[in-house]
C-alpha positions, 0 to 999 in steps of 0.5 A: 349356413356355416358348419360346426366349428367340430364339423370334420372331426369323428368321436368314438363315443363308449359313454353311457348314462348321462356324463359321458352321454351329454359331453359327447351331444355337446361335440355333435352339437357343434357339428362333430360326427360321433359314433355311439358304441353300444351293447346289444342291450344298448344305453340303459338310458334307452329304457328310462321313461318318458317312453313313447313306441318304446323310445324315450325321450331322455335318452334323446335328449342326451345322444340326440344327433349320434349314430348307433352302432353295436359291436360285442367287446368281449370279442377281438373282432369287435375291438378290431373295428374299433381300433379301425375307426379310432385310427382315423378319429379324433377324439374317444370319450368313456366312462367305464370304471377304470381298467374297463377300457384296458381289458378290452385292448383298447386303453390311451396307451395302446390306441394312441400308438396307432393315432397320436394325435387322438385326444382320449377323455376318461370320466369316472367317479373318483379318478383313473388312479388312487385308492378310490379309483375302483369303486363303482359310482353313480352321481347321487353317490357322488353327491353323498361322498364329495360332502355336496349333501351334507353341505345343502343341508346345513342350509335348511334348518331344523332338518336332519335327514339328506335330501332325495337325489332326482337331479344328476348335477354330478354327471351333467358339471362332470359331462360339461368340465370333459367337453372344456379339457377336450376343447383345451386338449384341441387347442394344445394339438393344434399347436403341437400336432399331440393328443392327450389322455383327459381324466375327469373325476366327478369327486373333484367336479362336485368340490368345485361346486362348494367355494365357500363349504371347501374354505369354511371347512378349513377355517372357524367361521360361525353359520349366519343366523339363518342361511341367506339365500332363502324362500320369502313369503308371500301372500300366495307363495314364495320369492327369492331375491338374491341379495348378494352385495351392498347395492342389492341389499339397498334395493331390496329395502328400498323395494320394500318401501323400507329404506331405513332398514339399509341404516338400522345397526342390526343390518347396515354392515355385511358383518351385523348383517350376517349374524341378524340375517333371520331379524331382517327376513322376519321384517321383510315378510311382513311386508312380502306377507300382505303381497301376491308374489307377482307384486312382490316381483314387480317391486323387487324389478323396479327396484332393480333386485335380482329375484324370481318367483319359483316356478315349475319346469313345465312353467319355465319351457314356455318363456318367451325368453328361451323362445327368443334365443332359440333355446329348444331344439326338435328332434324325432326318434321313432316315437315321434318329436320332442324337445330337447334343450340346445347348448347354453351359449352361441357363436357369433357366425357358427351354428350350434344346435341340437341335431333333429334325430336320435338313433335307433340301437345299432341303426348306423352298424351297416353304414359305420362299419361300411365307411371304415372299409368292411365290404358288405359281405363282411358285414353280413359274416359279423352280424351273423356271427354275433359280433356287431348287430345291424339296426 
């Protein structure tokens, strides 16, 4: 089988928790080999459940294929290692908060003069620099300073308060725009032999997310009637057909069995049809409304109208279609197997895949520190000293 297009390349990884964590499975996934710096109470990722012999399965599936090592920063003699290893590596990803990195001797600028071609991503809440810089952030904070959650409210009427944050879309679109930069810092070396210092800020990830919120917040455009991307009832349940140009509102009133709705005045231009948006929802379920959501679906397919019944996760890793593309990876840890989802897109003639283990904190410590040149003895005096801790 033909190796990763990273395969060759080395990754000093310091990120933690999930932005970070997921850029860099990324750069394992396409063969690069990425060491994970730890503490000695490891990834606060490592105690989230599902937890199985103490292992979770979460952590996992964001650091699956990197090597654990444990080194105390706080100590010379653990950065020494470090600038050991970034010496010969090609990229370092953090997430620290801003100046974390610098307090430990092991900033862009120092670690650069050693390796200029190093390619170095920061990612953090609002920026290395500014006003904000130094503000502590996680992505449901993220979430409620960018506007994100004020914005998906105006979209469920008659409520006031935010929406509960469990999905980190912060950290995963902020983990997936490094992994780009990266790709693009590469790219640009491999033209002029430089690196680059990236600086990813989830703020400005989050008002990428909002092409209309960030033009409507500039200029007066009225709301629609109700929001046009919504739940339709059915007999059973709900459907969402997404109606979003002139051919899938004809299909959608021709899967209805209601042509003439295309022609009535209330619907016929995008405009009329805006500003009557909840008219026409309350004629459509009144037909969805006598139909299972599975009929409904099946005339919304034959009339060619993009739409999905809402279904659960458990549900969706079933789908014949992940199984066709090979979606899902396995990979053991000491509490067993699990599965983890592979990165979204294929190569042609290169495998991209999720590696099949996820370390142990500190598991590759001897090995790590034993390829950079420390003998074993060497080691041994660390590990006994406090500075790095064998797995």
């Amino acid at each position: 089988m033909a190796t990763g297009p990273l395969n060759g390349m080395r990754v000093v990884d310091f990120t933690t928790t999930i932005a970070g964590p997921y850029c860099t499975r990324m750069m394992a996934d396409l063969g690069a080999e990425v060491i994970k710096i730890e503490t000695d109470e490891g990834d606060m990722m490592r105690s989230r459940p599902p937890l199985r012999d103490g292992a979770s399965s979460s952590f996992g599936q964001l650091n699956a294929g990197k090597q654990s090592i444990v080194l105390d920063l706080k100590r010379p003699q653990a950065q020494e290692i470090v600038r050991r290893l970034v010496s010969t590596s090609d990229f370092l990803v953090e997430n620290f908060r801003p100046g974390v990195m610098q307090r430990f001797t092991l900033d862009y600028t120092t670690v650069a003069a050693a390796n200029p071609k190093l390619i170095y991503c920061s990612i953090s809440g609002y920026g290395q620099t500014g006003p904000s810089s130094g503000l502590a952030a996680y992505a449901p904070a993220i979430h409620a300073a960018s506007g994100f959650d004020m914005a998906h409210l105006a979209y469920q009427p008659g409520r006031e308060r935010p929406d509960n944050c469990g999905i980190y879309i912060a950290d995963i679109v902020s983990g997936t725009y490094a992994f780009g930069a990266i790709m693009a810092a590469l790219a640009h070396r491999h033209m002029t032999g430089v690196g680059q210092h990236i600086d990813v800020s989830m703020l400005e990830t989050m008002l990428t997310l909002m092409v209309g919120e960030v033009q409507t917040a500039q200029f007066d455009v009225p709301p629609p009637s109700r929001p046009m991307f919504g739940p339709v009832k059915t007999k059973d349940g709900y459907i969402m057909p997404a109606v979003a140009s002139e051919k899938t509102f004809q299909a959608l009133c021709i899967g209805a069995g209601h042509p003439e709705w295309s022609i009535d005045q209330r619907f016929a231009r995008y405009g009329d049809r805006r500003n009557n948006w909840g008219v026409f929802i309350d004629l459509l379920e009144t037909w969805s409304g006598e139909l299972t959501t599975a009929e409904c679906q099946t005339a919304f397919d034959v009339a060619g109208v993009p739409s999905s019944p809402y279904r659960r996760v458990k549900e969706v890793l079933a789908d014949p279609q992940l199984t066709h593309r090979g979606a899902l990876a396995e990979v053991h840890d000491k509490g067993g197997s699990f599965k983890v989802v592979n990165p979204p897109f294929r190569f042609s003639g290169l495998p991209v895949q999720v590696s099949g283990f996820s370390a142990g904190l500190g598991e590759h410590t001897r090995d790590v520190l034993a390829s950079a040149g420390y003998a074993a003895d060497e080691i041994e005096a660390m590990a006994e000293a406090g500075i790095v801790r064998l797995g």
